[in-house]
N, C-alpha and C positions, 0 to 999 in steps of 0.2 A: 828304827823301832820295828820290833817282829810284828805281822800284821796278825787281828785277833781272827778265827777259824770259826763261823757265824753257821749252821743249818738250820733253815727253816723247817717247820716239821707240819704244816699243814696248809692248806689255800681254804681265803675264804667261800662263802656257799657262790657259786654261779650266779646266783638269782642277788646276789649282795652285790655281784659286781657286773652284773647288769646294771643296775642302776647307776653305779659311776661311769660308764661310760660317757667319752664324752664332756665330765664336768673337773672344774676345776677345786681341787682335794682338798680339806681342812687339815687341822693337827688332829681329830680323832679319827683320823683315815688309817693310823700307823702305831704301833708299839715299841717299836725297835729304832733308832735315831743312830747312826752311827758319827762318832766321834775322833776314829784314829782309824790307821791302816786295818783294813778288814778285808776280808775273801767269804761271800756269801754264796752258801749252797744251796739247790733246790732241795724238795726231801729223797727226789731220788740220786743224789751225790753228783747234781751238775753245777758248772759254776754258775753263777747269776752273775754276779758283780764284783769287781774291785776293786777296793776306794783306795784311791791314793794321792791324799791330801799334801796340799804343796810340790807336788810332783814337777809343777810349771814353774816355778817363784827360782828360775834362775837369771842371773843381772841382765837385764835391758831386755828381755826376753816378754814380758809380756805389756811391758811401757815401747818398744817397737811396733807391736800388733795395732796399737789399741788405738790411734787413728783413723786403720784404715778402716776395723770392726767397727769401730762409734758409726763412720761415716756411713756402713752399712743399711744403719738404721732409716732411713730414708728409702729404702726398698720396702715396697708392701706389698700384702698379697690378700688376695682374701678367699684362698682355695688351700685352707689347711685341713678342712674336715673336722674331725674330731680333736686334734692339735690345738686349735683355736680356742675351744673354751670357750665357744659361745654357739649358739643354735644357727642352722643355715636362714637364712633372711631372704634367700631369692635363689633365680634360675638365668643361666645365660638362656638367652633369646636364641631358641630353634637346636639348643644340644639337653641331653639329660644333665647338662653341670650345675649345680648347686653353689651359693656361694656363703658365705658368714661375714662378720664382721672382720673390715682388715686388723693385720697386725703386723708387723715388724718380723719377718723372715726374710732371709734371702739365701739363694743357693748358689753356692762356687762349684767351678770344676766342669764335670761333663755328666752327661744326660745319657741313658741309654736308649736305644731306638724302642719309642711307643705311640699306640695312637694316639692325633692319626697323622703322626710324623714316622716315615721307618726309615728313620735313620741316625746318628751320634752325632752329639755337638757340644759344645762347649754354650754355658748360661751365658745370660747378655754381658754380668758384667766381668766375667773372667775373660771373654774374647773381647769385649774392649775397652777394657781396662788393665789388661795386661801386666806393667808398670805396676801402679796398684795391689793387685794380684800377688804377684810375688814377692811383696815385704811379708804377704801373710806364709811365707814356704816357712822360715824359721821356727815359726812355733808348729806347724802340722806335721813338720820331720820332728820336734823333740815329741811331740805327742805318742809319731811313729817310733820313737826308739821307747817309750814307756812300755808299750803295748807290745812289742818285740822282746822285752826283759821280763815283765810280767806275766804274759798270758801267751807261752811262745807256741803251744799247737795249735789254736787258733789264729795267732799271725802268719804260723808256715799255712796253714789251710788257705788261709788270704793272700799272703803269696804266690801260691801256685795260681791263683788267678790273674793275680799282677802280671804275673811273667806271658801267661796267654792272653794278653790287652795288648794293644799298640800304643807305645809310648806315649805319642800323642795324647791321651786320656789319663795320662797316671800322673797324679799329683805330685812335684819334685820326685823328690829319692824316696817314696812312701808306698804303701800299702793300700792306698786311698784314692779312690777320683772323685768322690762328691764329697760336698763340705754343707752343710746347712746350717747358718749362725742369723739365732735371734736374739731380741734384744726391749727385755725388761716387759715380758707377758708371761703369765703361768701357764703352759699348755695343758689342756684338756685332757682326760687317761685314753692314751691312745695305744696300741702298737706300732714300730716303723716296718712300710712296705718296702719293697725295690732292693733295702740290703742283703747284701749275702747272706745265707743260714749257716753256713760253714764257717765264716767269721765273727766275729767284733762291732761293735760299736763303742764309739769312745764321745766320751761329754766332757767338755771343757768349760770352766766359767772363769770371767773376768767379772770382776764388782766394781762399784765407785758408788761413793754418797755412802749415806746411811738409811739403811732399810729393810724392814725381814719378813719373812716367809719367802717362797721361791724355793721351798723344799720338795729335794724328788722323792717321787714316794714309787715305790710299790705296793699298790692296792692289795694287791691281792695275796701279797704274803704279808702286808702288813711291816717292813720295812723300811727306812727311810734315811736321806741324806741332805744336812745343808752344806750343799755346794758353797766353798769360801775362794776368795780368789787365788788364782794359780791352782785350783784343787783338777783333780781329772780322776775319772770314774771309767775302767773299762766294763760294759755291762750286754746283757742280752737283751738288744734293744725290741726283741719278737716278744719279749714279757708286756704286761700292761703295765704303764706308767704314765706319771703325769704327775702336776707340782702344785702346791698349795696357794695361793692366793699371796699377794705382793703389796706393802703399804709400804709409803716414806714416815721415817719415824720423824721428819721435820714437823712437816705441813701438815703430816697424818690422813693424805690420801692416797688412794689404790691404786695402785699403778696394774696398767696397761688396762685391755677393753674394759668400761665401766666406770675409768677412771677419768683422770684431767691429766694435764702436760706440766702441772706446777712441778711434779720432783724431777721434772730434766730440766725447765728452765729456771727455776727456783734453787732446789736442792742439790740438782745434779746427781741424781741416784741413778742407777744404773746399773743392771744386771745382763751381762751378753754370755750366751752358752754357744758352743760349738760342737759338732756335732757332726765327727767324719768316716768316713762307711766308703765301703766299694758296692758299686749298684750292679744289680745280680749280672744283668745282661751283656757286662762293658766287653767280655770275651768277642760279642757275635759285630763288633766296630772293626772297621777297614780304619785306614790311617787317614788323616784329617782332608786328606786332599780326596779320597775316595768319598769320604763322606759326605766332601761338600758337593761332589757331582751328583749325589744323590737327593742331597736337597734341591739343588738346581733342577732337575726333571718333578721333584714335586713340587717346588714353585711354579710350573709353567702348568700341570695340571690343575690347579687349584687357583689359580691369578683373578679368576673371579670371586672366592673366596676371601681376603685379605685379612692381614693381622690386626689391619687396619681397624675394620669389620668386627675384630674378633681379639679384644686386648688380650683376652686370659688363656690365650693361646696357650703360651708357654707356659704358667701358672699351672695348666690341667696337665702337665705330664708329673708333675713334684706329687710327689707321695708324701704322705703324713711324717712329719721329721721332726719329734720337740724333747728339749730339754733343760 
């Protein structure tokens, strides 16, 4: 099917989309709902987005993933910022870090050097989980061959960065070293930090159960998409976006913060997006053994400090990432 040729022709007032910052979007948030293969322009002739439904939905392809993803969900954070959909609640004790209510994110892959760690690593549970880890390569390499056929000057842009990374950091045969996949919360209208501006961001959803809203929106032009499963969206994740509120059509409650746990253990509803990007900095990474010499001198300067001390360590290097 030929994809339909979408320009938007105008953004909403500033002062409108002020106020959505941060919250999580209704259905009068959007005009335009896209329903097939589409390619969305800005008004000055750039691409936004492009949807490419069922893109994923090849045999064993996303029934492979979807154990490992489920099992993700048990990773929580509660340093998504404006991601979260819900207002910060507190303060870590002795830093400027703010925190909100948890949710269900977790990040694959590697980290670029930021404070007030300088140096590159791989997230907890890609380095030890390994095993694990890599049942998720199959679907990240089909994602990277969409986005490679689709949107291919933004991939080669992405690849010229791939190629100046050390292997060590680069997701299988992709395009890709961070992965962020959450799992059945509407994120907040945010933009994403840390990724490339020369690239892509690509959204992946998996579903189970029965249940609706979870639509991505773009606020600010007033477009929007329900992500169905196997669907993938290559889009410009530096736009504001965020996704409308989530109900099980069982039990008729809301899923994620605000809600209850009946539509996973009751209904088993279930929304997980993925969400994978090259982070801007991964060029300025030595290879994993250098890296690690480098943490090892800032572990001995810091030993009094502990992670111990200090859960949301690594939580405050993760930049805002939802979809």
């Amino acid at each position: 099917m030929n994809a339909v040729e979408l320009r938007v022709r105008t953004r909403i007032h500033p002062d409108e989309l002020e106020q959505k910052k941060g919250k999580v979007l209704a259905d009068s948030d959007y005009n335009v709902l896209l329903t097939g293969p589409t390619n969305v322009f800005s008004p000055a002739g750039k691409i936004l987005a492009r949807y490419l439904p069922g893109a994923l939905k090849q045999p064993g392809l996303l029934e492979g993933s979807y154990d490992t993803l489920h099992a993700l969900k048990a990773l929580q954070t509660n340093n998504r910022g404006l991601a979260s959909g819900s207002p910060r609640i507190g303060r870590v004790a002795g830093s400027r870090w703010e925190y909100s209510a948890s949710i269900s994110s977790a990040l694959l892959g590697a980290f670029d050097p930021k404070t007030p760690r300088y140096y590159c690593r791989l997230t907890a549970f890609s380095g030890n989980e390994a095993e694990r880890y890599q049942k998720l390569f199959p679907l990240f390499e089909a994602i990277d061959h969409e986005f490679a056929e689709h949107e291919p000057e933004r991939y080669g842009a992405q690849q010229a960065f791939i190629r100046n990374t050390h292997p060590d950091w680069r997701i299988a045969d992709t395009a890709f070293t961070t992965v962020t996949v959450n799992n059945s919360y509407p994120t907040g209208v945010h933009t994403d930090k840390g990724d490339l501006d020369e690239g892509f961001s690509t959204l992946a959803v998996l579903r189970r159960g029965d249940y609706r809203g979870g639509v991505f929106v773009f606020p600010e032009f007033r477009f929007a998409v329900d992500m169905q499963d196997g669907d993938l969206l290559l889009m410009d994740a530096h736009q504001w976006h965020g996704n409308t509120a989530l109900f099980c059509n069982v039990c008729g409650d809301r899923i994620g913060p605000g809600g209850t746990d009946n539509h996973d253990v009751t209904c088993q509803t279930e929304r997980i997006s993925i969400v994978a990007y090259y982070r801007t900095r991964m060029t300025e990474c030595g290879s994993a053994e250098e890296e690690a010499a480098k943490a090892s001198a800032w572990a001995e300067k810091t030993a009094d400090w502990s992670e111990a001390k200090n859960p949301l360590i690594e939580q405050m290097a993760v930049e805002a990432t939802g979809g």
